[in-house]
PDBQT receptor file of N, H, CA, C and O in Angstrom, charges set to zero:
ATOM      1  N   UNK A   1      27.880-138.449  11.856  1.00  0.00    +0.000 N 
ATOM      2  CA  UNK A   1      26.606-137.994  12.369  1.00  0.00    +0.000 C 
ATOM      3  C   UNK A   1      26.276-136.658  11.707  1.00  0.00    +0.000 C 
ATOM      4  O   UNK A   1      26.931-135.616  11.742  1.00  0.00    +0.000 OA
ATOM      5  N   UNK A   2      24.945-136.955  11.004  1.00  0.00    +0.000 N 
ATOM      6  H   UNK A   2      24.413-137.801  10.976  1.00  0.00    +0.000 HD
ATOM      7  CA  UNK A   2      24.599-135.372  10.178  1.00  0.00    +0.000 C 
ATOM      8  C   UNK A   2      23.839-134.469  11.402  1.00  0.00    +0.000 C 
ATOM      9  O   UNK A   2      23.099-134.988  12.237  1.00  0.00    +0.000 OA
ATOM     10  N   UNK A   3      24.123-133.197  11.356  1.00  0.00    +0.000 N 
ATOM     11  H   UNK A   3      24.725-132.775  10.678  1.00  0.00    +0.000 HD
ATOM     12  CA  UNK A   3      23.785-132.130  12.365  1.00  0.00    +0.000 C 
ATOM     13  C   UNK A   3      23.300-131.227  11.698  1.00  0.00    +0.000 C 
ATOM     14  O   UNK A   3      23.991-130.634  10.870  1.00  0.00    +0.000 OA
ATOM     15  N   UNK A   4      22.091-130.941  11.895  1.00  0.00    +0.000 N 
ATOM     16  H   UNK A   4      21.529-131.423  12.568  1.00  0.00    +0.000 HD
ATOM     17  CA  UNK A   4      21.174-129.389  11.366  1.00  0.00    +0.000 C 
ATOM     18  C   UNK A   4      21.544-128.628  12.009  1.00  0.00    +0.000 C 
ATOM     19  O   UNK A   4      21.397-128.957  13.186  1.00  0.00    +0.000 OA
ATOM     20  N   UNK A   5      22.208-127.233  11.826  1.00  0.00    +0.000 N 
ATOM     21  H   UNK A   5      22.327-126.966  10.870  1.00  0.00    +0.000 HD
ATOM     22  CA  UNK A   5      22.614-126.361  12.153  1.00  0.00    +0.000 C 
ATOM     23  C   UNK A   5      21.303-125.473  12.805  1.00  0.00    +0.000 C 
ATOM     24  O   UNK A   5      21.079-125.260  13.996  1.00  0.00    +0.000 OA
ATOM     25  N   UNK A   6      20.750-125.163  11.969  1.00  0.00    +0.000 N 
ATOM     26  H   UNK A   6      20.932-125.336  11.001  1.00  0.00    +0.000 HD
ATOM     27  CA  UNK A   6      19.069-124.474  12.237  1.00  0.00    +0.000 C 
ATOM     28  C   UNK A   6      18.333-125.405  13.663  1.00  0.00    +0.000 C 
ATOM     29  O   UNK A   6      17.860-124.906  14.684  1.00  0.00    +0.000 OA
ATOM     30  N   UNK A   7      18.410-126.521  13.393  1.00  0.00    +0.000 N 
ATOM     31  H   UNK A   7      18.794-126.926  12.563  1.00  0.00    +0.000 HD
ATOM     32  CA  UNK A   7      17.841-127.813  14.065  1.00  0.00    +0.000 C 
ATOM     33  C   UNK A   7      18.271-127.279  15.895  1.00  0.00    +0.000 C 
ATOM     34  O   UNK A   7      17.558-127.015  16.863  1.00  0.00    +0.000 OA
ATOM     35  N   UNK A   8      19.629-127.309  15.703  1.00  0.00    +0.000 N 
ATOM     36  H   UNK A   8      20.209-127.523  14.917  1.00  0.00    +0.000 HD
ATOM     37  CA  UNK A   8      20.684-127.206  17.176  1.00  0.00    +0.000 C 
ATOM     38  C   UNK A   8      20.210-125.735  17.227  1.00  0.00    +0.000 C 
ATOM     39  O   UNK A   8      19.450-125.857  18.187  1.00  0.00    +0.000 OA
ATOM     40  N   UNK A   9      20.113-124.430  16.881  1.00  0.00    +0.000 N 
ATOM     41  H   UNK A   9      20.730-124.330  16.100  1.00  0.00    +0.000 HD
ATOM     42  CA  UNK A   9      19.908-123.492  17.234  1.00  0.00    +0.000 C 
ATOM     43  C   UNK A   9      18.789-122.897  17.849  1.00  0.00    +0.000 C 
ATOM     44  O   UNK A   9      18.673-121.950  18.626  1.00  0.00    +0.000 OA
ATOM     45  N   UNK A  10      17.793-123.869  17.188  1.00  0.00    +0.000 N 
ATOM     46  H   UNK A  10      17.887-124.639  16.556  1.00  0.00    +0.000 HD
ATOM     47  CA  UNK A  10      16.102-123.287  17.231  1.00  0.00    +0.000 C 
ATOM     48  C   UNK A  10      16.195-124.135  18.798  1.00  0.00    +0.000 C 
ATOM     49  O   UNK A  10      15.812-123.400  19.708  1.00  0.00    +0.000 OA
ATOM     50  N   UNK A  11      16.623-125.513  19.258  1.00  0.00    +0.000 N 
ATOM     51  H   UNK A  11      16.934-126.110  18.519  1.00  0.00    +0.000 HD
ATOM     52  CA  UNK A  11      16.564-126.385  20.248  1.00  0.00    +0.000 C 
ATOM     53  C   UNK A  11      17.463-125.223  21.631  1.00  0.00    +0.000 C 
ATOM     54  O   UNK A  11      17.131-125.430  22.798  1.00  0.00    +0.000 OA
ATOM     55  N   UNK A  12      18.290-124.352  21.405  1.00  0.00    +0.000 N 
ATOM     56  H   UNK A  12      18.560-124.184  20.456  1.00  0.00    +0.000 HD
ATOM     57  CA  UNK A  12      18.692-123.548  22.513  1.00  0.00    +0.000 C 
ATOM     58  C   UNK A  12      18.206-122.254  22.529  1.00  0.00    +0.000 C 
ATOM     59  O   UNK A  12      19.122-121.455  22.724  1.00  0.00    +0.000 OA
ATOM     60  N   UNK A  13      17.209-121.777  22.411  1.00  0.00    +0.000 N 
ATOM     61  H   UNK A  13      16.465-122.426  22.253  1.00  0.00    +0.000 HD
ATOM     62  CA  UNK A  13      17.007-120.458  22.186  1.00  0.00    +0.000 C 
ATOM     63  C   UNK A  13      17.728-119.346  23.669  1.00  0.00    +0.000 C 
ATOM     64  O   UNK A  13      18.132-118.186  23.592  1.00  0.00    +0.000 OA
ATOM     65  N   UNK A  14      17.674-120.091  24.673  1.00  0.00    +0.000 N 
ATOM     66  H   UNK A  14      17.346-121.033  24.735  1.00  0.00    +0.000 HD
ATOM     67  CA  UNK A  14      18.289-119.328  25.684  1.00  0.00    +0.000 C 
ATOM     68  C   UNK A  14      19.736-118.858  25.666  1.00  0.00    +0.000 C 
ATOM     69  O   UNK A  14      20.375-118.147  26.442  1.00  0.00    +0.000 OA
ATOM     70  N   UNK A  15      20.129-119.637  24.253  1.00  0.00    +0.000 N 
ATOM     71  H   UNK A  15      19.610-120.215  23.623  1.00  0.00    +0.000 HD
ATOM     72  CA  UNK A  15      21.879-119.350  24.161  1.00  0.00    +0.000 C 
ATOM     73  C   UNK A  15      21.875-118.786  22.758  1.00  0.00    +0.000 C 
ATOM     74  O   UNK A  15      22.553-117.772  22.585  1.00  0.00    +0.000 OA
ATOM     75  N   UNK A  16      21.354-119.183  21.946  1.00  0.00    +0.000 N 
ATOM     76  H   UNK A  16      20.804-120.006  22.085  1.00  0.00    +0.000 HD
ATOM     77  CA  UNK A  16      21.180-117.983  21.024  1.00  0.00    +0.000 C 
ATOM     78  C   UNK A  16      20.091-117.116  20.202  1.00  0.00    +0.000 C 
ATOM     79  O   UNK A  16      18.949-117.576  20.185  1.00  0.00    +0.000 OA
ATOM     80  N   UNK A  17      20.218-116.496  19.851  1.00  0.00    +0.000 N 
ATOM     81  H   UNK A  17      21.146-116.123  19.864  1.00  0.00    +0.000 HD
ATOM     82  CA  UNK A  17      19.337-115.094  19.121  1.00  0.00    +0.000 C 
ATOM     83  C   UNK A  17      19.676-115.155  17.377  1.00  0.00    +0.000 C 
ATOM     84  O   UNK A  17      20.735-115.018  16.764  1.00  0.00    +0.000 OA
ATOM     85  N   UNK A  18      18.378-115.404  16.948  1.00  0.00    +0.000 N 
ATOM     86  H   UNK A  18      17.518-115.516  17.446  1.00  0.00    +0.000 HD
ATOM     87  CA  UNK A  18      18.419-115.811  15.766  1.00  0.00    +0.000 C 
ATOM     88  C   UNK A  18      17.471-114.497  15.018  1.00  0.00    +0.000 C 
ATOM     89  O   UNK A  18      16.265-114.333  15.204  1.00  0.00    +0.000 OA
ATOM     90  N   UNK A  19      18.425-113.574  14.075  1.00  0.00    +0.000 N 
ATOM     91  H   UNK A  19      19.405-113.707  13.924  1.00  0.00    +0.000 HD
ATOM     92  CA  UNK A  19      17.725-112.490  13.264  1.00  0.00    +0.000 C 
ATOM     93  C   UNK A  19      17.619-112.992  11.824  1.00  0.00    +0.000 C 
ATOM     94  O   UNK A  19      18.493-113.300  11.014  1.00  0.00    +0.000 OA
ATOM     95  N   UNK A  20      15.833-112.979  11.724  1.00  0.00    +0.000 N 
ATOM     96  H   UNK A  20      15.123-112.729  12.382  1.00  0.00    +0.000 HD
ATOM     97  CA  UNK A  20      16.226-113.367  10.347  1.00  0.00    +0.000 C 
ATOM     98  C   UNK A  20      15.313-111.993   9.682  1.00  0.00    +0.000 C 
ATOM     99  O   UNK A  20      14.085-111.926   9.632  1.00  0.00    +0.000 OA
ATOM    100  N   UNK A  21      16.011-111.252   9.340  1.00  0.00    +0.000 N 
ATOM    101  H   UNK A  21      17.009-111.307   9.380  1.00  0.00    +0.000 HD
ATOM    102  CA  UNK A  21      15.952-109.990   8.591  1.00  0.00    +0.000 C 
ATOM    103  C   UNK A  21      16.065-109.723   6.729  1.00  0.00    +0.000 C 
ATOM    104  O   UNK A  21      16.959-109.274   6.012  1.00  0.00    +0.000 OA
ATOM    105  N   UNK A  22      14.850-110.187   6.490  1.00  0.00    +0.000 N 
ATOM    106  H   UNK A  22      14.124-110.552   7.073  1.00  0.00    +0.000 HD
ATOM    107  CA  UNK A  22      14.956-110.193   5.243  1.00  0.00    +0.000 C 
ATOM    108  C   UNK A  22      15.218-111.370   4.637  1.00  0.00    +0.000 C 
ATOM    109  O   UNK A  22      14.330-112.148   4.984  1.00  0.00    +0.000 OA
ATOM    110  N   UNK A  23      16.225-112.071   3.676  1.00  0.00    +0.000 N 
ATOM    111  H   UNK A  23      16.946-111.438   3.394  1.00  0.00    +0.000 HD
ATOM    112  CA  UNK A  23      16.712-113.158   3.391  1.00  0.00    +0.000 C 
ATOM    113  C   UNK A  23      17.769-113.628   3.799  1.00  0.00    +0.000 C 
ATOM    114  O   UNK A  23      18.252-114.625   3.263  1.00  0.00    +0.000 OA
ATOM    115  N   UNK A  24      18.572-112.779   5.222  1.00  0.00    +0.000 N 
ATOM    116  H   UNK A  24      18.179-111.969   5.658  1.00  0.00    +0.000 HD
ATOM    117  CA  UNK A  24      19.585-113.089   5.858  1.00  0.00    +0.000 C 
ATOM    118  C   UNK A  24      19.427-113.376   7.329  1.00  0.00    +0.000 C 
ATOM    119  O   UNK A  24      18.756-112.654   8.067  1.00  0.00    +0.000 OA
ATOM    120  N   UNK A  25      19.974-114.298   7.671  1.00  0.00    +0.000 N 
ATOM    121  H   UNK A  25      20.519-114.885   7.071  1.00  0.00    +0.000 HD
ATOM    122  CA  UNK A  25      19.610-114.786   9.325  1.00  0.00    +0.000 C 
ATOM    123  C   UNK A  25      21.500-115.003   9.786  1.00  0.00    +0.000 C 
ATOM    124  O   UNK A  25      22.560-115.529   9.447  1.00  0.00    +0.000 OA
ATOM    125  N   UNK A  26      20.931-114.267  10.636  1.00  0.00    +0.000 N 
ATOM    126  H   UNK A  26      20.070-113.840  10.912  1.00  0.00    +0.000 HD
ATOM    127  CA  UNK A  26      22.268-113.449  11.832  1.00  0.00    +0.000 C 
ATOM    128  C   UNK A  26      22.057-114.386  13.197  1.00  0.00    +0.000 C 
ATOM    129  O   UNK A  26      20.980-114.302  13.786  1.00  0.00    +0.000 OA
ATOM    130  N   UNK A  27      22.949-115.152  13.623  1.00  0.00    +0.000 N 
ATOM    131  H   UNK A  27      23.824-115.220  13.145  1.00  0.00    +0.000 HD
ATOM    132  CA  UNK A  27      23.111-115.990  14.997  1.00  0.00    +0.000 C 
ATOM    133  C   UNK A  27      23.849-114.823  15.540  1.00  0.00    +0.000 C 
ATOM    134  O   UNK A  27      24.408-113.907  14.936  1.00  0.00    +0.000 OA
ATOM    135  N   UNK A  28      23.731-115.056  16.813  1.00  0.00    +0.000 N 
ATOM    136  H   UNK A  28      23.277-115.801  17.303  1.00  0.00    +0.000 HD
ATOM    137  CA  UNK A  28      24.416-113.893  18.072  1.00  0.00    +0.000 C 
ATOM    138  C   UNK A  28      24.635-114.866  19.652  1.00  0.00    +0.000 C 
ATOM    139  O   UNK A  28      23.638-115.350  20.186  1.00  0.00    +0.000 OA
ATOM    140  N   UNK A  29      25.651-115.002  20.098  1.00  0.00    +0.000 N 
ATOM    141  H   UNK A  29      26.461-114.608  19.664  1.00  0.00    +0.000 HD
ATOM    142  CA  UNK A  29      25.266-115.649  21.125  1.00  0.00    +0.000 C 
ATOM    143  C   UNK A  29      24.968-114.615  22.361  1.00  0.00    +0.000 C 
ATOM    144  O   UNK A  29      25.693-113.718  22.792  1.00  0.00    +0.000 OA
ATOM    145  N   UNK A  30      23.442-115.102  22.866  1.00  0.00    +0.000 N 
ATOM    146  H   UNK A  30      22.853-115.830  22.515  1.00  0.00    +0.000 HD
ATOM    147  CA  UNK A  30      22.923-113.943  24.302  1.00  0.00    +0.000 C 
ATOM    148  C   UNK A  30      23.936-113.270  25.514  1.00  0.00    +0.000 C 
ATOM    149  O   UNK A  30      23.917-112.283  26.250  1.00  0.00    +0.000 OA
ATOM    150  N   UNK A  31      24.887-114.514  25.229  1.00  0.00    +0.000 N 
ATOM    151  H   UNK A  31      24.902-115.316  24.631  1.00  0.00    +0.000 HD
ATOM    152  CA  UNK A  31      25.939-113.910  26.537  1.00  0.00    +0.000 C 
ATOM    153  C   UNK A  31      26.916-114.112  26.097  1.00  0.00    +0.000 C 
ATOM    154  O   UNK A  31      27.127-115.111  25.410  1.00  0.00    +0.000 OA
ATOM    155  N   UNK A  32      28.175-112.841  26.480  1.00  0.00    +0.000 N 
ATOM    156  H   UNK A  32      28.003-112.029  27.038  1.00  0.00    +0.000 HD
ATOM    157  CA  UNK A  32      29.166-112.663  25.982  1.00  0.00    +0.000 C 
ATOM    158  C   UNK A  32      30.685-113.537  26.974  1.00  0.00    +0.000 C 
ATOM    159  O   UNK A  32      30.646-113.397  28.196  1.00  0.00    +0.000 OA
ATOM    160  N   UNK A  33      31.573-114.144  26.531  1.00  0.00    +0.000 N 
ATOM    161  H   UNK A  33      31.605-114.258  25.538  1.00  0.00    +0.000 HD
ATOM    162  CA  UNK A  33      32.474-114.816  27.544  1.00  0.00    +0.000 C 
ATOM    163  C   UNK A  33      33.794-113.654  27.088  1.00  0.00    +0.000 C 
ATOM    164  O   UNK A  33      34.063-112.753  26.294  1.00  0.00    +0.000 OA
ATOM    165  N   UNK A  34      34.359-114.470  28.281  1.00  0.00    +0.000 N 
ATOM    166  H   UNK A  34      34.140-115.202  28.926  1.00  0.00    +0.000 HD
ATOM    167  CA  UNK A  34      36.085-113.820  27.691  1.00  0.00    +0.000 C 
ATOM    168  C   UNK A  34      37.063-115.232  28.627  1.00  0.00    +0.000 C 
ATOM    169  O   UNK A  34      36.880-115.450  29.824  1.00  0.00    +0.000 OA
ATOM    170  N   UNK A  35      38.021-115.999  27.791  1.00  0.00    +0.000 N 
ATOM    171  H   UNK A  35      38.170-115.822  26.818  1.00  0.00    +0.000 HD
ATOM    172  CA  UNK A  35      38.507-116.821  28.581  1.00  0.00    +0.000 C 
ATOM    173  C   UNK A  35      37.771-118.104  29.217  1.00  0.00    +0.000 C 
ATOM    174  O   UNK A  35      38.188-118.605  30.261  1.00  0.00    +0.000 OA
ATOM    175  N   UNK A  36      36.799-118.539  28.617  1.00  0.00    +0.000 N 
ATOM    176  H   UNK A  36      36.461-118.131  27.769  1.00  0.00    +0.000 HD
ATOM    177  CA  UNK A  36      35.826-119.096  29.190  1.00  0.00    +0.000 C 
ATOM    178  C   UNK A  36      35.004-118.947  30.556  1.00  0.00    +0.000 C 
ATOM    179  O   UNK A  36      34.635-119.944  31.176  1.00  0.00    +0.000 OA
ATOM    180  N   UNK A  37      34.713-117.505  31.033  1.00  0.00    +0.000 N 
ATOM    181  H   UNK A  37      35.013-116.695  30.529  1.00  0.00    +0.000 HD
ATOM    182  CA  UNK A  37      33.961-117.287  32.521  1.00  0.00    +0.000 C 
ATOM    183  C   UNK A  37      33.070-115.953  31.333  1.00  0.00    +0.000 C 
ATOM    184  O   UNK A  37      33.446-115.156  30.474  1.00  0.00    +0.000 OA
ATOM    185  N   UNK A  38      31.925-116.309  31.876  1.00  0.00    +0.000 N 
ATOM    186  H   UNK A  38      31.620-116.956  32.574  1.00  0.00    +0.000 HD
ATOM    187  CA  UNK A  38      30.991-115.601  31.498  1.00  0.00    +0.000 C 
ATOM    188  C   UNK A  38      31.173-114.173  32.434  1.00  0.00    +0.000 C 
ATOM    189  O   UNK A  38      31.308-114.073  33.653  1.00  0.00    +0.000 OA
ATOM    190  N   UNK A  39      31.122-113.106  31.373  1.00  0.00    +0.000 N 
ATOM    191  H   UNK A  39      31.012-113.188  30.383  1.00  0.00    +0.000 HD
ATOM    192  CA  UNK A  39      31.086-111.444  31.753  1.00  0.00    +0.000 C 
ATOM    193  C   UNK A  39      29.945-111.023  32.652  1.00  0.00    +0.000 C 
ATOM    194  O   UNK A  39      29.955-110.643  33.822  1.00  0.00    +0.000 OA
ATOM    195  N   UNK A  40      29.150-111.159  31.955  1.00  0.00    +0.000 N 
ATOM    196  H   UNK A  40      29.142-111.468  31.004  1.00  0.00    +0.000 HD
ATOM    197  CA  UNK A  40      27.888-110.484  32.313  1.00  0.00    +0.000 C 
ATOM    198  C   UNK A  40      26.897-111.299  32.314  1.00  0.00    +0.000 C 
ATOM    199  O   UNK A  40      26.174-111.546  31.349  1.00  0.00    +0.000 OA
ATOM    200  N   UNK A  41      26.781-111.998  33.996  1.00  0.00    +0.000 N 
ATOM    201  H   UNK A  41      27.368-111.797  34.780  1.00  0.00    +0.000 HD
ATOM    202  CA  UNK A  41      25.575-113.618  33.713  1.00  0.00    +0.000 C 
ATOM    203  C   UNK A  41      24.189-113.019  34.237  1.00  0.00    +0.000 C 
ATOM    204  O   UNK A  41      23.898-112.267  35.167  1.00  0.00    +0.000 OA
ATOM    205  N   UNK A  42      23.539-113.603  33.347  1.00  0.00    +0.000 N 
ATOM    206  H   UNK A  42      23.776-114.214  32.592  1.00  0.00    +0.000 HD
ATOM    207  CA  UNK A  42      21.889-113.069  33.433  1.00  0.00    +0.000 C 
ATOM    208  C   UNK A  42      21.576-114.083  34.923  1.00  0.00    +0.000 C 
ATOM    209  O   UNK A  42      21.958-115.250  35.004  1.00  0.00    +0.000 OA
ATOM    210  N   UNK A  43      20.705-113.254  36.183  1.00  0.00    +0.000 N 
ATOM    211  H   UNK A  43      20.394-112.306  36.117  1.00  0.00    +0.000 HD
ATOM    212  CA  UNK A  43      20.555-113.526  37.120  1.00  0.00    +0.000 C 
ATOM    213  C   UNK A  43      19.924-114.860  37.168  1.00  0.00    +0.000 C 
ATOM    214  O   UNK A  43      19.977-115.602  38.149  1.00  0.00    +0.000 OA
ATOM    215  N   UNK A  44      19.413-115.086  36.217  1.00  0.00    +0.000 N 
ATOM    216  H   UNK A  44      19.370-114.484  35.420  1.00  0.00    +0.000 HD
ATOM    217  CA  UNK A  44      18.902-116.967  36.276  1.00  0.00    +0.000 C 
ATOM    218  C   UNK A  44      19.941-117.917  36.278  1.00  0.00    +0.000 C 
ATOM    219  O   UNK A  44      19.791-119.074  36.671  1.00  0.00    +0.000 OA
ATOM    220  N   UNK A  45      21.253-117.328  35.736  1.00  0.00    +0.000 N 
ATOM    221  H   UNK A  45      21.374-116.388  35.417  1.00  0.00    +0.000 HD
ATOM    222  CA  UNK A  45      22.473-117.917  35.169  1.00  0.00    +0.000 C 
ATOM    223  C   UNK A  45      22.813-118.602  36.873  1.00  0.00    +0.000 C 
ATOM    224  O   UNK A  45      22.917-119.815  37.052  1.00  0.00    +0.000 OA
ATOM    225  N   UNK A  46      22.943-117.622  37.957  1.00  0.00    +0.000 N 
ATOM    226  H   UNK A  46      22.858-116.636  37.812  1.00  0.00    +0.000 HD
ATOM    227  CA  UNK A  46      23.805-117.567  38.894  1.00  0.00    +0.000 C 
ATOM    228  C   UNK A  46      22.672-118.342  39.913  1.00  0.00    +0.000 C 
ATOM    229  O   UNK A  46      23.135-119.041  40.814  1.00  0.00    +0.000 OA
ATOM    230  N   UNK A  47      21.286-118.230  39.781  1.00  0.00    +0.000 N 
ATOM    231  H   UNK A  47      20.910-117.662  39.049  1.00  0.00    +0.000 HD
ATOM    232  CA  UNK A  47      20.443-119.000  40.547  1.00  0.00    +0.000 C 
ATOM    233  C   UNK A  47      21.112-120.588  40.169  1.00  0.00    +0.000 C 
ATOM    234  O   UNK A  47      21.678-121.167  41.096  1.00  0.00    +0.000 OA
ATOM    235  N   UNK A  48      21.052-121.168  39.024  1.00  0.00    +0.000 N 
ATOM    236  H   UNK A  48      20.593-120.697  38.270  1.00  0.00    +0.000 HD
ATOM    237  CA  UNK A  48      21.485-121.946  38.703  1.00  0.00    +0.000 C 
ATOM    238  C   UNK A  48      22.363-122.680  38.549  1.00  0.00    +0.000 C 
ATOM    239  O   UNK A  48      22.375-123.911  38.555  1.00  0.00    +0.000 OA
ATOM    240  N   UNK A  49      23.187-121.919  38.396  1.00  0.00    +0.000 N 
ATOM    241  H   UNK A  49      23.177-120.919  38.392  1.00  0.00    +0.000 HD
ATOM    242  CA  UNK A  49      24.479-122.052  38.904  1.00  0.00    +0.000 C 
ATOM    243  C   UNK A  49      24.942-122.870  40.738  1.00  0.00    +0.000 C 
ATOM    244  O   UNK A  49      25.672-123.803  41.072  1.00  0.00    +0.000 OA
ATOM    245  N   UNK A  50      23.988-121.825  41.558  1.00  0.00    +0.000 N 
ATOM    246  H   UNK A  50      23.395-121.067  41.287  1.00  0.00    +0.000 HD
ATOM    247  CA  UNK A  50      23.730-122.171  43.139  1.00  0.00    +0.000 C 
ATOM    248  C   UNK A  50      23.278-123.817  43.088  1.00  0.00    +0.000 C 
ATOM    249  O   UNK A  50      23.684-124.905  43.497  1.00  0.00    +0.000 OA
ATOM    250  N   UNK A  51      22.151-123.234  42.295  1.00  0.00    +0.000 N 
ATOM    251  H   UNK A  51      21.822-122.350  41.962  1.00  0.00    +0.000 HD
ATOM    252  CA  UNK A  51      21.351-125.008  42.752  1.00  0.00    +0.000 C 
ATOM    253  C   UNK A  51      22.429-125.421  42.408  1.00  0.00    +0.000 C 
ATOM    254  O   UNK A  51      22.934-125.232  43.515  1.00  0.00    +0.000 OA
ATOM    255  N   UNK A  52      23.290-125.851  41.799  1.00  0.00    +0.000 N 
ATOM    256  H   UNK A  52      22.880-126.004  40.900  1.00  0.00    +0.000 HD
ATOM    257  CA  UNK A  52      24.085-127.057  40.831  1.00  0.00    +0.000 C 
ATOM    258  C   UNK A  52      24.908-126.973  41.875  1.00  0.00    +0.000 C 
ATOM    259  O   UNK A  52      24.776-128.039  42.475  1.00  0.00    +0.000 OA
ATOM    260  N   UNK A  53      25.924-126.095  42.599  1.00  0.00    +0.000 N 
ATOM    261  H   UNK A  53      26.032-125.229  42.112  1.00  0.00    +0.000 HD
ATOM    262  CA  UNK A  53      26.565-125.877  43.483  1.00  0.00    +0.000 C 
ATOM    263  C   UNK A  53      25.963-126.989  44.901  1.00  0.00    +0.000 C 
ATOM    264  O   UNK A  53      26.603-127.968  45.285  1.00  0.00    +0.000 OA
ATOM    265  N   UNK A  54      24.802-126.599  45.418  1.00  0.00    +0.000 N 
ATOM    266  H   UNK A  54      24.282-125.804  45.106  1.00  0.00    +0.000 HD
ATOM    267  CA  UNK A  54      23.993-127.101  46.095  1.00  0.00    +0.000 C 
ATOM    268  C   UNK A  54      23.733-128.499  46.032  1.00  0.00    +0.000 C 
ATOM    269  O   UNK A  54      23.885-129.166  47.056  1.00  0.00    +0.000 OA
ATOM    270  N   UNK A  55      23.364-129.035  44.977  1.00  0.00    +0.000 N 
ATOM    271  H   UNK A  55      23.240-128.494  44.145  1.00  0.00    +0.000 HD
ATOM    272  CA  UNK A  55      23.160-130.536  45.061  1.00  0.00    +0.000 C 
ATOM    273  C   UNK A  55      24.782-131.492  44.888  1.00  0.00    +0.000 C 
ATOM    274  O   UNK A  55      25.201-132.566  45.322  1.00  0.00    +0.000 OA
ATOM    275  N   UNK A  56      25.270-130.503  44.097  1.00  0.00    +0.000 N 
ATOM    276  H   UNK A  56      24.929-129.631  43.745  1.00  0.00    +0.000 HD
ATOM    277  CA  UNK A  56      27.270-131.554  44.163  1.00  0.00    +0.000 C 
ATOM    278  C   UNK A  56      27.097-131.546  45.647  1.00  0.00    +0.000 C 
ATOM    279  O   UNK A  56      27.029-132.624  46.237  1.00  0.00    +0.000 OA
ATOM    280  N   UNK A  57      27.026-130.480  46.261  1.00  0.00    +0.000 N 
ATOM    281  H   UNK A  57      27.082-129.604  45.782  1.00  0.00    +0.000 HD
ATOM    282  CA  UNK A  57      27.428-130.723  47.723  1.00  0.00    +0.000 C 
ATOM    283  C   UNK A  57      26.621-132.004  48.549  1.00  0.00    +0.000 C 
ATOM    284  O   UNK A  57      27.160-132.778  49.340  1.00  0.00    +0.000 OA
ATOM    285  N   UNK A  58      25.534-132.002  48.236  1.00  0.00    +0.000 N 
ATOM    286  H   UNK A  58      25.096-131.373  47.593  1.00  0.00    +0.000 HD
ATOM    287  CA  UNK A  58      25.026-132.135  48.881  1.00  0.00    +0.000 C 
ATOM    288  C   UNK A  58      24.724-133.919  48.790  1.00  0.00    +0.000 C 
ATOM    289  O   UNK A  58      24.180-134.744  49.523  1.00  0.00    +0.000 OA
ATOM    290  N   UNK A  59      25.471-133.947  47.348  1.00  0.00    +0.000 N 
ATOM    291  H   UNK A  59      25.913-133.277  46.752  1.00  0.00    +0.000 HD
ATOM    292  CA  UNK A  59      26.046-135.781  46.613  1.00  0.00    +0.000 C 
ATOM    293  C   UNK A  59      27.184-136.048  47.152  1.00  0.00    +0.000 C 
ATOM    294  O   UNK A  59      27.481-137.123  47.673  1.00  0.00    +0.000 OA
ATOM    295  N   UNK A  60      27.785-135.213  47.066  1.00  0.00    +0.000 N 
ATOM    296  H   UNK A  60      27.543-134.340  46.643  1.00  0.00    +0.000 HD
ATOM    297  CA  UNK A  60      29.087-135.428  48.072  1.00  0.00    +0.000 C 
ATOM    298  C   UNK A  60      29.314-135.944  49.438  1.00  0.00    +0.000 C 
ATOM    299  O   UNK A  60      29.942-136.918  49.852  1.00  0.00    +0.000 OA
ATOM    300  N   UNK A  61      28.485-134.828  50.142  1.00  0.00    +0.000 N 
ATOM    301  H   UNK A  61      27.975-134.037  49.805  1.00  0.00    +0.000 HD
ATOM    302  CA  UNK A  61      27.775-135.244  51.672  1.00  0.00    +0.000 C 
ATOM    303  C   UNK A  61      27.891-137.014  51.728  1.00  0.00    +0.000 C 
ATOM    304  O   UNK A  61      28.693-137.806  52.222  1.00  0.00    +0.000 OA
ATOM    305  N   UNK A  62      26.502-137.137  50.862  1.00  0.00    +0.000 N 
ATOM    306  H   UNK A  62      25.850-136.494  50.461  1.00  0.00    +0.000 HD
ATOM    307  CA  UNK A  62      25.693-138.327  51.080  1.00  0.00    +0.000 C 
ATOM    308  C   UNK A  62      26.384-139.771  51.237  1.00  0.00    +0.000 C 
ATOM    309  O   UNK A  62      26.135-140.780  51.897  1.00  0.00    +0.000 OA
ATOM    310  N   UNK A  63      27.798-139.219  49.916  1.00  0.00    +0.000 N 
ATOM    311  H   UNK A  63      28.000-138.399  49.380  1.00  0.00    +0.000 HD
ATOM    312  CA  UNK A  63      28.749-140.134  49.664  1.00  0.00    +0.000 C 
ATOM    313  C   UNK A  63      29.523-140.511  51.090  1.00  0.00    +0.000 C 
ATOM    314  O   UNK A  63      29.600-141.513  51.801  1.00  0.00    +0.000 OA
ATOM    315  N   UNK A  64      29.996-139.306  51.112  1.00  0.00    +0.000 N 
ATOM    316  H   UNK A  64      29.934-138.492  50.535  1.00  0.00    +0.000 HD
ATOM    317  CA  UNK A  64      30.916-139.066  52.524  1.00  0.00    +0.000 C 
ATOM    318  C   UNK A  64      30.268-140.490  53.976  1.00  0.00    +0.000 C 
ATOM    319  O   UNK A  64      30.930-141.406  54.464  1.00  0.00    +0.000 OA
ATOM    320  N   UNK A  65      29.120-140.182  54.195  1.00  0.00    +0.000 N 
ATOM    321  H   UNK A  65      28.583-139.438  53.798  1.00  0.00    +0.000 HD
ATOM    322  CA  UNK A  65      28.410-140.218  55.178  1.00  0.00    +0.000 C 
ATOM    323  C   UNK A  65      28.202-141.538  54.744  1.00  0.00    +0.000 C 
ATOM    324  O   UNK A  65      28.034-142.257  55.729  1.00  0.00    +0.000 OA
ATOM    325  N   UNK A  66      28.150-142.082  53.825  1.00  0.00    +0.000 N 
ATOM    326  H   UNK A  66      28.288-141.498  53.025  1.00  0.00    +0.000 HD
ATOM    327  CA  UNK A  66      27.960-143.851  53.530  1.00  0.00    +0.000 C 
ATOM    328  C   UNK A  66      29.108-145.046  53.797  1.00  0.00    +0.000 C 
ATOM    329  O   UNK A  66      28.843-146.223  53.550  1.00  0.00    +0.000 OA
TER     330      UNK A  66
């Protein structure tokens, strides 16, 4: 399977930051990890995070209860 690199990057912009400065283009990823748990999560991160929290539970429940 051929993969555009540019293609996959431009498609996440919320995960990365693309400098293109001159004739050189610099990727950065927006948030920094350590160990796989994100350091410093941008407050949309953790809303989101909730919902997702929120509906497992709440599939779970449904399961339970059937």
């Amino acid at each position: 399977m051929e993969v555009n690199l540019q293609e996959l990057l431009l498609k996440h912009p919320g995960i990365f930051y693309i400098s293109t400065k001159g004739s050189t283009q610099t990727v950065l990823l927006r948030e920094s990890y350590s160990k796989g748990c994100l350091i410093d999560p941008n407050p949309i991160y953790n809303v989101r995070r909730k919902m997702l929290d929120l509906m497992e539970n709440a599939r779970s429940d449904s399961v339970w209860m059937s």
